[in-house]
C-alpha positions in Angstrom: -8.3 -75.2 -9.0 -5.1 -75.2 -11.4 -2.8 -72.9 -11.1 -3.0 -71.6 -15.1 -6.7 -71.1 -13.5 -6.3 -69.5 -10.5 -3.7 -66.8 -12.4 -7.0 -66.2 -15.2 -8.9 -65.5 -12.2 -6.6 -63.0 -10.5 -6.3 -61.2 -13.5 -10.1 -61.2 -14.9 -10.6 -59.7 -11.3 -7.7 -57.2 -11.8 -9.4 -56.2 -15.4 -12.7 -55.5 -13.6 -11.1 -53.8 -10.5 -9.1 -51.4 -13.6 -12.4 -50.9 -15.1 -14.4 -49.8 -12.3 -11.7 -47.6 -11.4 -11.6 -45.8 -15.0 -15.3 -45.8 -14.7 -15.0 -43.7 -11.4 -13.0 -41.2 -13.1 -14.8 -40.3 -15.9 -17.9 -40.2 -13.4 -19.6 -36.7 -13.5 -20.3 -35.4 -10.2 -23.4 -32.4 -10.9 -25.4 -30.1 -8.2 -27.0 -27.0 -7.7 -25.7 -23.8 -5.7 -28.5 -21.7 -3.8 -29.2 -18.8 -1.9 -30.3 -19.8 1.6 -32.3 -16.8 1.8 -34.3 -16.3 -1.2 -33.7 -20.0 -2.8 -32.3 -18.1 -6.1 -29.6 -20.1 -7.7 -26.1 -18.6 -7.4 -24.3 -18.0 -10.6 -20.1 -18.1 -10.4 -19.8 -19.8 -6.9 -16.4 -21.6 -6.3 -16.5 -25.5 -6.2 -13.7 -26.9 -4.9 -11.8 -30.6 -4.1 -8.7 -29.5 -2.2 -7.5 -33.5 -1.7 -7.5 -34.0 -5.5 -7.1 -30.1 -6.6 -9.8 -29.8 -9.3 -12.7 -27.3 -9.1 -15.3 -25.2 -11.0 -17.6 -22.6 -11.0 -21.5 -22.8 -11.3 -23.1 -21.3 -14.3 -26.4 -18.9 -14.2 -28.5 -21.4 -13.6 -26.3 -22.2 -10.3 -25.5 -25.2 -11.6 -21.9 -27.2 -11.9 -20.4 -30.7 -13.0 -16.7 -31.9 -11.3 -15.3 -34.5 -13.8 -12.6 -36.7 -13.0 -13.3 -38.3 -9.5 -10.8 -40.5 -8.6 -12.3 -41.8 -4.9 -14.6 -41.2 -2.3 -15.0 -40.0 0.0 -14.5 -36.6 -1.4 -14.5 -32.7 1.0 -15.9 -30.4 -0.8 -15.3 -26.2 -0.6 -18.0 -24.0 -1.7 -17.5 -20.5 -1.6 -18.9 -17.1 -3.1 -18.0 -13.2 -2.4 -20.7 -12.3 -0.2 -21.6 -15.7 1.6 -20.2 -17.8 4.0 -18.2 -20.6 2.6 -19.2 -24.0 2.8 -17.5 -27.2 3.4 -18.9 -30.9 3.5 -17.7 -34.4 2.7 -19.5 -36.7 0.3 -19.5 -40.3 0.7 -20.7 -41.0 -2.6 -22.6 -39.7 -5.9 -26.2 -38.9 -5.5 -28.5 -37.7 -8.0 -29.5 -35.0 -5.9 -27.4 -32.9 -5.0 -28.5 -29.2 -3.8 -26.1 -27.1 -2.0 -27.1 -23.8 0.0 -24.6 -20.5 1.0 -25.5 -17.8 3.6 -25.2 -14.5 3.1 -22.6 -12.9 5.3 -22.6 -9.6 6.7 -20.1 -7.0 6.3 -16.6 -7.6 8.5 -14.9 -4.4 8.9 -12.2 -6.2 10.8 -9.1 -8.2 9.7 -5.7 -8.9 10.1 -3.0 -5.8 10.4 0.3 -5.8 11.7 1.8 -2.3 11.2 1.0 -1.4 14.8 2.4 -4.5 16.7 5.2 -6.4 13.3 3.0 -9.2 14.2 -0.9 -10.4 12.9 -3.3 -8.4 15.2 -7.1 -8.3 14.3 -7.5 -4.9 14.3 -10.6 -4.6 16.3 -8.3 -6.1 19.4 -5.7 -3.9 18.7 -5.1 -0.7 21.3 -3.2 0.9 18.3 -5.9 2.5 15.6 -5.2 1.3 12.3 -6.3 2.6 8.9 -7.0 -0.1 6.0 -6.7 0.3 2.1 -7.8 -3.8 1.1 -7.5 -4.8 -2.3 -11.1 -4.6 -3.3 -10.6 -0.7 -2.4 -7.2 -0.5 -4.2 -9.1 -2.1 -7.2 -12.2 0.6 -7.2 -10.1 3.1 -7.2 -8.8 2.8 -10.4 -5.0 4.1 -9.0 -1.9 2.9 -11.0 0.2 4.5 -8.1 0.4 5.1 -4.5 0.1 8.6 -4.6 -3.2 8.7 -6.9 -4.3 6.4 -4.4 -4.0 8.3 -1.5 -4.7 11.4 -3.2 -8.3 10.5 -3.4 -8.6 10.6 0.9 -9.7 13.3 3.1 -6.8 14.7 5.1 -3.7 13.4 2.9 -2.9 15.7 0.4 -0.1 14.8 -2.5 1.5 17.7 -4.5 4.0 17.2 -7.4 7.4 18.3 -6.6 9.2 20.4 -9.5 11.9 18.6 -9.5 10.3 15.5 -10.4 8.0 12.7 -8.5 5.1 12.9 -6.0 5.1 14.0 -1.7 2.2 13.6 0.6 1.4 15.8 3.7 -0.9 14.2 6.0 -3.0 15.7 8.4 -1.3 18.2 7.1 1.8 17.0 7.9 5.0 16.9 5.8 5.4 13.7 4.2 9.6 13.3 5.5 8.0 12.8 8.9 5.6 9.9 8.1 7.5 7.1 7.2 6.7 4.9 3.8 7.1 1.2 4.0 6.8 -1.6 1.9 6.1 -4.7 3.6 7.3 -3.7 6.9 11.0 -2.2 5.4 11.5 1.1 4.9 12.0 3.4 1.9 15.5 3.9 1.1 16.6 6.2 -1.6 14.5 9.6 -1.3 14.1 12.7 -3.4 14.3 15.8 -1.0 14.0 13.7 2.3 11.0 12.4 0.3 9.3 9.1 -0.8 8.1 9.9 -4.5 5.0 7.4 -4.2 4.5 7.8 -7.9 7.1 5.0 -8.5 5.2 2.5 -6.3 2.7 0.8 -8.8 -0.7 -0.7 -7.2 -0.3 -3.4 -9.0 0.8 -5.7 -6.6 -0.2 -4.3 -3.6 -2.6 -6.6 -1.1 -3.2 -3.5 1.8 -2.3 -0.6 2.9 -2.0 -0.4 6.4 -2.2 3.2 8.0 -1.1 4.2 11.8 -1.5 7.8 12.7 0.3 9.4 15.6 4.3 8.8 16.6 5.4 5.6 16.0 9.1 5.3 16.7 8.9 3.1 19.5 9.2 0.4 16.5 10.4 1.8 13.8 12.5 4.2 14.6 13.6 7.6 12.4 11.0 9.3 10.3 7.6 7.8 12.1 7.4 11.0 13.8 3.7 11.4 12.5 3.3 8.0 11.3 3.6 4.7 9.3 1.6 4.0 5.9 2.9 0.3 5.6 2.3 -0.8 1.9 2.0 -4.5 1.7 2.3 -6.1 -1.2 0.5 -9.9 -2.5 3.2 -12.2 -1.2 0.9 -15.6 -2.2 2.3 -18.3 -3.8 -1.0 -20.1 -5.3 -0.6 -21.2 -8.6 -1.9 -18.6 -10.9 -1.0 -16.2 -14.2 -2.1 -12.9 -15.0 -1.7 -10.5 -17.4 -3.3 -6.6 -18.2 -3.1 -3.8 -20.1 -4.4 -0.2 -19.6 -4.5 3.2 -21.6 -5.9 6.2 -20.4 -6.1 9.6 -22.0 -7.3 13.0 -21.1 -11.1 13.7 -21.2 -11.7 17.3 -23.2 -15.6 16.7 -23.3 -17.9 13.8 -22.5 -17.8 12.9 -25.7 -14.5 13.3 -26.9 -10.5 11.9 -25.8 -7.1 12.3 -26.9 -5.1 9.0 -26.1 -2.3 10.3 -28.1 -1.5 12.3 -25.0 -2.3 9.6 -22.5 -0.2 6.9 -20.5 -0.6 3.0 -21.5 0.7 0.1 -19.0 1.4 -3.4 -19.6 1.8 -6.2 -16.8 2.0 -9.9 -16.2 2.6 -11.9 -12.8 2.9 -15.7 -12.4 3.0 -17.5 -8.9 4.0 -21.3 -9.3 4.6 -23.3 -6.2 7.0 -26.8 -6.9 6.7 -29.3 -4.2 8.5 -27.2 -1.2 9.7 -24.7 -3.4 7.1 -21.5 -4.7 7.7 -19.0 -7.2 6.8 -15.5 -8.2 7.7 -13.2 -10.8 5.4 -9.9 -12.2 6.7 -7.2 -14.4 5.0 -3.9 -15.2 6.1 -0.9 -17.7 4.3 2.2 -18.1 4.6 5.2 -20.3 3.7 8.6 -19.4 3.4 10.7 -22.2 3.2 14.1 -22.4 0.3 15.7 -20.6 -0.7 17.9 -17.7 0.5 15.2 -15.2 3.8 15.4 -16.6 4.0 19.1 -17.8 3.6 20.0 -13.9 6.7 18.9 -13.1 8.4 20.3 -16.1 8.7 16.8 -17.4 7.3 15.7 -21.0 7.7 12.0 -21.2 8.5 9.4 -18.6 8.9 5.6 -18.8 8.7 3.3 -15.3 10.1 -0.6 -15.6 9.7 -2.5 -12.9 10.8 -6.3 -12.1 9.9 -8.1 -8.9 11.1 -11.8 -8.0 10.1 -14.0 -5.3 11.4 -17.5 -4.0 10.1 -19.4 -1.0 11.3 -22.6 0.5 9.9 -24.7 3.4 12.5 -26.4 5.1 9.7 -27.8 7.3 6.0 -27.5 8.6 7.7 -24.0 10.4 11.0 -23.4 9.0 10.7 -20.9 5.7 13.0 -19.2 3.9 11.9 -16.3 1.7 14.4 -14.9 -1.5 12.8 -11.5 -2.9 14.5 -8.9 -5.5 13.0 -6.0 -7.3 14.1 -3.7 -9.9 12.8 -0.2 -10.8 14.2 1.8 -13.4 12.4 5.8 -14.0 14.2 7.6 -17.3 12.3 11.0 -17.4 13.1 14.2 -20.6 12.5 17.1 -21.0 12.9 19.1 -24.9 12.6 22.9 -25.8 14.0 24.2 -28.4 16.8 26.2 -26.3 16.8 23.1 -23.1 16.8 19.8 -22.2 16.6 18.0 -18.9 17.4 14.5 -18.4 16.5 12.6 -15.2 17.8 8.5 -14.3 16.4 7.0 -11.0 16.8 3.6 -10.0 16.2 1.3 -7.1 17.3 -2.4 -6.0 16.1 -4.1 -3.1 17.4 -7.6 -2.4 16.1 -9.3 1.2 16.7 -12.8 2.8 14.7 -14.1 5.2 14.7 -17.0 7.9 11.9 -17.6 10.0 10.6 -20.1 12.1 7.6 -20.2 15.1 9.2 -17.2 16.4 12.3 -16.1 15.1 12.7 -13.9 11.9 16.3 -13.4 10.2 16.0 -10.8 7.4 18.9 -9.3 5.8 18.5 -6.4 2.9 20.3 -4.4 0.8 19.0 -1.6 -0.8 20.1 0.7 -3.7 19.2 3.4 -5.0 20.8 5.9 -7.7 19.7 9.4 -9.5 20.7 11.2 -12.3 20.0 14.5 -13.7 21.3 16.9 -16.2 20.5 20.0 -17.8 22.2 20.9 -21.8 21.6 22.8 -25.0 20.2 21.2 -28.0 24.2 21.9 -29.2 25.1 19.8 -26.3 26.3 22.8 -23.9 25.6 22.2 -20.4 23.6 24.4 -19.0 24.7 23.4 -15.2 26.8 20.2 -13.8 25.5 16.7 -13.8 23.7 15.9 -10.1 24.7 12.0 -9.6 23.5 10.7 -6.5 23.9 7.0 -4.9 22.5 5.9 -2.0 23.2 2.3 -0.3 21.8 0.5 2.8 22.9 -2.9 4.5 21.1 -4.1 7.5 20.4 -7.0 9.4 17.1 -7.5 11.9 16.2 -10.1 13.7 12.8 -10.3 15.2 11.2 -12.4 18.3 7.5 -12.9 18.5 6.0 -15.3 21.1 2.8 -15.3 22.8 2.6 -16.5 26.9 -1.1 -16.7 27.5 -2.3 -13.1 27.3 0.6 -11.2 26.5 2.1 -11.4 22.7 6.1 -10.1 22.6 7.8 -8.7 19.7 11.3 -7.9 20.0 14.4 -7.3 18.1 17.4 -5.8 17.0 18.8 -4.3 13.7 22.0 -3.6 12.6 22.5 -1.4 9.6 25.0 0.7 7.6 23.8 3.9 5.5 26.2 5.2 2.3 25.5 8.2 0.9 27.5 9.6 -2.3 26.5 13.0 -4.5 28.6 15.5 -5.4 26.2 17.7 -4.0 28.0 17.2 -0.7 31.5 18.7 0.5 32.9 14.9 0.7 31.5 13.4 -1.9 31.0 10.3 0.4 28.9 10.1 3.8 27.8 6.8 6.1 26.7 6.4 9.2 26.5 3.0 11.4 23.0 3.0 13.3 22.0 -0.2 16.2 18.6 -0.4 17.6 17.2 -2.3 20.1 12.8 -2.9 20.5 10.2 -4.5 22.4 6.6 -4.0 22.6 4.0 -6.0 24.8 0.6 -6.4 23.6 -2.0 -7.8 26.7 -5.1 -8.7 26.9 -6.0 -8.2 30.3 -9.6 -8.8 29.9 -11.8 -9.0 27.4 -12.5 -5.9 27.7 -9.4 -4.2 28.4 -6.3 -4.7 26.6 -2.6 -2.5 26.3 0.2 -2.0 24.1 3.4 -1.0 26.2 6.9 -0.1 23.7 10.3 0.9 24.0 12.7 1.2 21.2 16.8 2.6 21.5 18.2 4.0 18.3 22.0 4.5 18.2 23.4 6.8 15.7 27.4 6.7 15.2 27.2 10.4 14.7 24.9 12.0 17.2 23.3 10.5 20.6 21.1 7.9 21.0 17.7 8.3 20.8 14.8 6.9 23.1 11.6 6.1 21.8 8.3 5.0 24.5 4.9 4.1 23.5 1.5 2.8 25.8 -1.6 2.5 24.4 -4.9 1.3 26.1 -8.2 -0.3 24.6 -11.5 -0.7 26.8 -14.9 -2.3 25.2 -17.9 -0.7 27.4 -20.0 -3.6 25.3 -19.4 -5.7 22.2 -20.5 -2.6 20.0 -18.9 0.2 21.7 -14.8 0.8 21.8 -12.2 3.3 23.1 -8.6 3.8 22.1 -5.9 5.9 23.6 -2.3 6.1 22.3 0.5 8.3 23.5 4.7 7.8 22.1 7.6 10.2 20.9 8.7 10.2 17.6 12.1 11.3 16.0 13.6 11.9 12.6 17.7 12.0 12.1 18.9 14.5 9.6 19.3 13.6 6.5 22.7 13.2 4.5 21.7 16.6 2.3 20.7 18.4 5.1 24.2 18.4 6.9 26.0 17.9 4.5 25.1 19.4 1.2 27.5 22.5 -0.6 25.7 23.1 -3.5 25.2 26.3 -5.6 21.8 26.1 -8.1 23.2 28.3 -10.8 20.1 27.7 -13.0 17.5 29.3 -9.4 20.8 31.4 -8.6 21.2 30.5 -5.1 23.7 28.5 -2.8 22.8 26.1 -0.4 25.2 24.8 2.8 24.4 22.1 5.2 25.0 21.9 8.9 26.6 19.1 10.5 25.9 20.3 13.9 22.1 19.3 13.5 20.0 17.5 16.3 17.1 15.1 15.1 14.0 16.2 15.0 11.6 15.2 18.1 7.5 14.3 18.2 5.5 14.1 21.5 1.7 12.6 20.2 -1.5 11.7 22.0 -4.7 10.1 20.4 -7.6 9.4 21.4 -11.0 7.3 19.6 -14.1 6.0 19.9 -15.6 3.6 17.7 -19.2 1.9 17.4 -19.1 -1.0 15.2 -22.0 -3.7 15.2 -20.1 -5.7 12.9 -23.2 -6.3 10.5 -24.3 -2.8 9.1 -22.5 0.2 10.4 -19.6 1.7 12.2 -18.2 4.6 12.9 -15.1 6.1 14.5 -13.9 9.7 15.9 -10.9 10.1 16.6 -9.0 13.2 18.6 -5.1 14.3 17.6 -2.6 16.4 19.2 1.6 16.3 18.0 3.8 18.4 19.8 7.1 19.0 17.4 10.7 20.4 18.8 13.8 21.0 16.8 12.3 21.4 13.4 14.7 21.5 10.7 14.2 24.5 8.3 16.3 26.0 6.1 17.0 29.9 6.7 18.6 32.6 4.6 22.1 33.6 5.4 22.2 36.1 2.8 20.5 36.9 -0.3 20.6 33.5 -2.4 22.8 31.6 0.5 20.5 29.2 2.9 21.4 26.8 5.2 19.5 24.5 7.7 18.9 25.0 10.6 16.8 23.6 14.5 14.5 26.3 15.2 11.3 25.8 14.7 8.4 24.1 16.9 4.8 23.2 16.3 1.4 22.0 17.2 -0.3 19.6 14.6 -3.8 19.2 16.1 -7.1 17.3 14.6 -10.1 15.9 14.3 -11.7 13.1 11.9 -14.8 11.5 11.8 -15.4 7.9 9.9 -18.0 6.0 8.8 -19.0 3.3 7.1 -22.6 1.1 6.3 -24.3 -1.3 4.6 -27.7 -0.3 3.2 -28.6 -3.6 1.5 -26.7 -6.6 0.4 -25.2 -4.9 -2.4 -25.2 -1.0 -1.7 -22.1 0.1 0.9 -21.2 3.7 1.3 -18.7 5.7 3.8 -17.9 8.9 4.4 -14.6 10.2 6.2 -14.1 14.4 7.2 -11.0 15.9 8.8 -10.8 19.2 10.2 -7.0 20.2 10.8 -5.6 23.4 13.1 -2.0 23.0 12.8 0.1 26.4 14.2 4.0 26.8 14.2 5.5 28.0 17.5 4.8 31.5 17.2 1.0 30.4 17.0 0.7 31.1 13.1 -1.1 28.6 10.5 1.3 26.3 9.2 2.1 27.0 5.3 -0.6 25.2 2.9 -2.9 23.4 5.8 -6.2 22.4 4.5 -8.2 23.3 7.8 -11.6 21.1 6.7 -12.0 18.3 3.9 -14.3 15.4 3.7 -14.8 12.5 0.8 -17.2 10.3 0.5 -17.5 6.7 -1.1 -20.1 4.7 -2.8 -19.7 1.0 -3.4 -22.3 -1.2 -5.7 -21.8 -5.0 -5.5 -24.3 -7.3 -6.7 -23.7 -11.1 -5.2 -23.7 -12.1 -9.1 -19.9 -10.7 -9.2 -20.9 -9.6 -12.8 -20.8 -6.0 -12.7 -19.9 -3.1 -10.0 -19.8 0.4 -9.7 -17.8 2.6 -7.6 -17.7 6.5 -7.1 -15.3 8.3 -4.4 -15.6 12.2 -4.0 -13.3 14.4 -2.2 -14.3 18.0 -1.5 -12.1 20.9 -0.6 -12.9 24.0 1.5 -10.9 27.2 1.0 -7.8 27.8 2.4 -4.8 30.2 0.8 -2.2 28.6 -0.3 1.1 29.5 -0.1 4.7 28.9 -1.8 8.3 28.6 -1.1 11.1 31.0 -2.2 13.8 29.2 -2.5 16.2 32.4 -2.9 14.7 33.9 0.8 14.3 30.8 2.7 10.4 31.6 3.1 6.7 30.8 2.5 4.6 33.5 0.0 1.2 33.5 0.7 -1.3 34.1 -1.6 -3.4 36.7 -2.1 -6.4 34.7 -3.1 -7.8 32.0 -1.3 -8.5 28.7 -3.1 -12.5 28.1 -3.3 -14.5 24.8 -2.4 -13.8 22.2 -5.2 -14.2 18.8 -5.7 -12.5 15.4 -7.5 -14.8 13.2 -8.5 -13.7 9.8 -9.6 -15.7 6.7 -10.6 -15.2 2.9 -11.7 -17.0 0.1 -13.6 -15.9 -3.4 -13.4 -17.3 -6.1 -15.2 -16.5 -9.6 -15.5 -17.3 -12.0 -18.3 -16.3 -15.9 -17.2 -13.7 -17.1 -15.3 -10.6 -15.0 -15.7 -11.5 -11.9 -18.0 -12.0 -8.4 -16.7 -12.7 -5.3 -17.9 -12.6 -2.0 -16.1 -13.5 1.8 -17.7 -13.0 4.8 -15.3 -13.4 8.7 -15.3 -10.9 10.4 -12.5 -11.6 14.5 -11.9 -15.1 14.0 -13.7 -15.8 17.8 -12.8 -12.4 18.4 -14.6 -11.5 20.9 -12.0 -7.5 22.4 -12.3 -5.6 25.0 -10.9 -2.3 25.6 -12.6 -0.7 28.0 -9.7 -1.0 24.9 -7.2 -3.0 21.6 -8.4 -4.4 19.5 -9.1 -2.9 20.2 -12.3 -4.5 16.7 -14.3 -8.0 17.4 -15.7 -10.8 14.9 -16.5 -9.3 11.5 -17.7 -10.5 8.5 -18.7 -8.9 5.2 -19.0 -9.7 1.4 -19.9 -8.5 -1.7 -18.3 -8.6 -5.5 -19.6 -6.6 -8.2 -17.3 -7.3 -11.6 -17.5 -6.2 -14.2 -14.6 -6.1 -17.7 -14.4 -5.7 -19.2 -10.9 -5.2 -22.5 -9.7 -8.4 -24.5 -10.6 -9.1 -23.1 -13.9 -5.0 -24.3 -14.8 -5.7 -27.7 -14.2 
């Protein structure tokens, strides 16, 4: 053969081989997706080709087609909420192709790590953790962390009048449980409070709650425990977008959104080779309404930017970039005042981490300003301006040598404080701690959590934190926990150090640098039944001893100061369950009862001695439409309030009756990416304008739309 012919050869083969190849990929690869159980097909079920990243979703007749095959032997990823996902590898096309999911029962467990800093399931975990997941978030229809938590029995959030939102849990003050987002604490407070009003849900994965002391690893403030807010840190490719309006409800049949709030939002994840990024925005505006008019506010507007940057180095070497904005401008107009109110907040964090070493430092800013004028422009008191600033440095050591899993670390950190609310003007204070904690598994039935954390203060003495907790399984159904630590909480900037006289209230306030911290001795103790298919439940016992309360007194008439004088006995009992009656109806029901006394054995100011709510949850497997309701009731209990000029609590003469918040959620889905949510929060539009809640019935709509990964391709 010639070599002209031999060359005519080669490339008549290389046409065909090209031809057989373009042939492959416009080859449609079509099947059915069915219920295991009942043989009905399975409409919006996930097909997936992770080697060549392509997927779609089956249509009602639980039917799909993948275009675009480039080679076999293909894997292919079936999945569906509700079913156990699937996973197979095709050798080549068939013209049959049926593919069967099973229906998986309800898993109450997953992944936390507010209790240990590393992943623990919680069922294994000695430490009893509370979980918010996203699909609760969601059915809640909350916008912030405090109307989130507002809707649970045995956390309470009032408005403050001088603008945001606090908590009290179990009945507890909300300055001694400490507020986190993703493992870092709050920095920049409002009256030694987090206002969780400025945290939007929006972005918000879990919420990871841990009752009981928990300084052994986090130090100040845990004194009655952590509510770790963790926020959606994937980098998938995906782009989102929403907008809401709500307004308040007069009659079932009639709104006014003129006096509403409306949000707009948008995030977009995008990884690039070994790089990933992230970016969402959200603004909301809060017009005038009760919400607002309860904390003597008539308009607010919330902007908030978060940025995110991650780059592997290698298979275990990452290094994480993050940085959010949030910017609060608040008025206030009357004919004879106004009131104008500034807060904003930076947060900028680095991290390194590898198999077991994390290297995080943060900065932290946070500024607030308020004033108070005549429509002439006369003020009517001097401008509070108040800056806040905190530099720190942790690094963390996890490891794992057979049964035992350590986390230690240390952190280094500076805090500035500037008002002119203060004698100086200017305040810091240099703080060092040292942690370790030691989760074992001894058996598999008994496992322990042993801590120790040092905190060094450059102004006051160090202070010791110890914690042991113990799990034991009797069987694979039935658990008990037990938890014991000491908690703390340093004073606060304001509280030694503020000189400041409220000419517009008409008294003066002094701090007192001689202060001690505040001091927690806490025991729990659960039991839990859980069959991991239809129902659990869990009781769980309470008891916090407090010393060295810090409470202001009354020097004179109108002059207070601060002041360790108080002790206390938090004490409680909640109950918790949760079940699946079918494959689509889920219900649970959670009730506190609270005794809390003060040291001379009297009820402490505004506890809520007995509350319960309940939660419905309908999910059909066809992921069209579901429903959820969540009521909280209140028993009676009189409330009481503070007088600022006399340092004391004014109880009321009436008691507040039984009453109930009702609040319910539709979600429906139409295709891929759209979805459309219409809610109704208070539905029994139940206020009380002395004390709250002060919003009545309210309704809102929500549209979002997301595209993910597959459907961008």
């Amino acid at each position: 053969m010639g070599g002209g012919s031999f060359l005519k050869l080669c490339l008549t083969n290389l046409l065909f081989i090209n031809l057989l190849t373009g042939a492959l990929n416009t080859e449609k690869f079509s099947g059915y997706i069915f219920d295991l159980e009942s043989g009905e097909p399975i409409f919006n079920a996930n097909i997936y080709i992770p080697s060549q990243d392509i997927g779609t979703t089956s249509n009602k007749k639980g039917k799909f087609t993948l275009e675009d095959i480039i080679a076999f032997p293909i894997q292919i990823e079936v999945s569906h909420i509700g079913y156990k996902p699937l996973t197979f590898t095709l050798k080549k096309i068939s013209l049959s192709n049926k593919f069967f999911l099973e229906k998986k029962a309800v898993v109450f467990d997953e992944l936390v790590v507010t209790a240990s800093r590393s992943g623990q399931y919680r069922s294994k975990s000695p430490i009893l953790t509370e979980v918010i997941n996203r699909k609760d978030i969601e059915s809640s229809g909350s916008k912030n962390i405090a109307d989130l938590l507002r809707l649970k029995s045995g956390i309470f959030v009032q408005e403050s009048i001088g603008g945001g939102e606090t908590l009290k849990i179990l009945g507890m003050d909300s300055k001694y449980v400490l507020i986190m987002i993703d493992s870092q604490p709050i920095h920049g407070k409002f009256n030694n409070r987090a206002s969780l009003d400025q945290i939007s849900t929006e972005n918000i994965e879990k919420i990871e709650i841990v009752k009981g002391p928990s300084s052994s690893l986090y130090g100040s403030e845990a004194m009655a425990g952590v509510i770790n807010i963790i926020t959606n840190k994937k980098y998938e490719k995906s782009m989102s977008i929403y907008t809401r309006i709500d307004g308040n409800l007069k009659s079932l049949s009639h709104s006014n959104f003129n006096s509403g709030n409306n949000y707009l939002g948008f995030d977009l994840r995008q990884p690039i080779k070994k790089t990933a990024l992230r970016m969402s925005a959200n603004t909301s505006n809060i017009n005038k309404n009760q919400s607002v008019i309860s904390s003597g506010i008539d308009q607010t507007k919330k902007d908030v930017i978060d940025l995110g940057i991650k780059y592997a180095l290698s298979n275990k070497v990452i290094i994480n970039l993050a940085f959010k904005n949030f910017l609060q401008n608040s008025e206030r107009k009357s004919k004879l005042n106004e009131a104008f109110s500034k807060i904003g907040r930076k947060n900028f964090i680095l991290t390194y981490q590898n198999s077991q070493f994390t290297h995080s430092i943060s900065s932290s800013n946070y500024f607030r300003k308020y004033s108070q004028k005549r429509p002439w422009n006369v003020l009517l008191e001097s401008e509070e301006k108040t800056a806040e600033e905190l530099l720190e440095y942790e690094m963390n050591y996890q490891k794992k040598i057979s049964s035992i899993s350590i986390s230690s670390g240390i952190e280094v950190s500076q805090a500035k404080y500037q008002s002119n609310r203060i004698k100086s003007n200017n305040e810091k204070m240099d703080i060092f701690s040292l942690y370790s904690q030691f989760d074992s598994e001894h058996s598999s039935k008994l496992s322990t959590t042993t801590g120790l954390r040092v905190d060094s203060y450059s102004q006051y003495k160090s202070v010791i934190s110890p914690r042991l907790a113990l799990l034991y399984n009797f069987t694979n159904f039935f658990k008990f926990r037990s938890s014991w630590g000491l908690g703390f909480r340093a004073p606060s900037f304001i509280e030694k150090y503020i000189d400041w006289n409220h000419e517009q209230y008409g008294y003066t306030i002094y701090g007192n640098a001689n202060l001690k911290p505040e001091s927690s001795n806490g025991f729990t103790i659960s039991f839990q039944y859980d069959d991991s298919k239809t129902y659990n439940i869990n009781t769980t016992y309470y008891i916090t001893y407090f010393e060295n309360l810090i409470e202001s007194f009354t020097i004179s008439p109108g002059t207070l100061s601060y002041q360790n004088v108080e002790s206390a006995i938090f004490e409680g009992f909640e109950i918790f369950s949760k079940a699946r009656f079918s494959d689509i109806f889920f219900a649970a029901i959670r009730l506190n009862w609270l005794n809390n006394k003060d040291g001379m054995n009297r009820t402490i100011p505004n506890t809520i001695p007995f509350s319960f709510n309940t939660k419905i949850q309908f999910l059909p497997s066809n992921d069209i439409f579901s429903f959820f309701a969540n009521i909280k009731v209140v028993t009676p209990y009189k409330p009481q309030i503070y007088d600022s000029k006399e340092g004391i609590f004014i109880e009321s003469k009436n008691k507040i009756t039984t009453y109930a918040l009702i609040n319910m959620t539709s979600n429906i889905k139409w295709g891929n990416s759209i979805h459309f949510s219409i809610g109704v929060d208070n539905l029994a539009d139940y206020t009380n304008v002395n004390y709250g809640p002060y919003i009545g019935r309210k309704i809102y709509f929500q549209i979002s739309s997301k595209i993910n990964d597959r459907n961008l391709q």
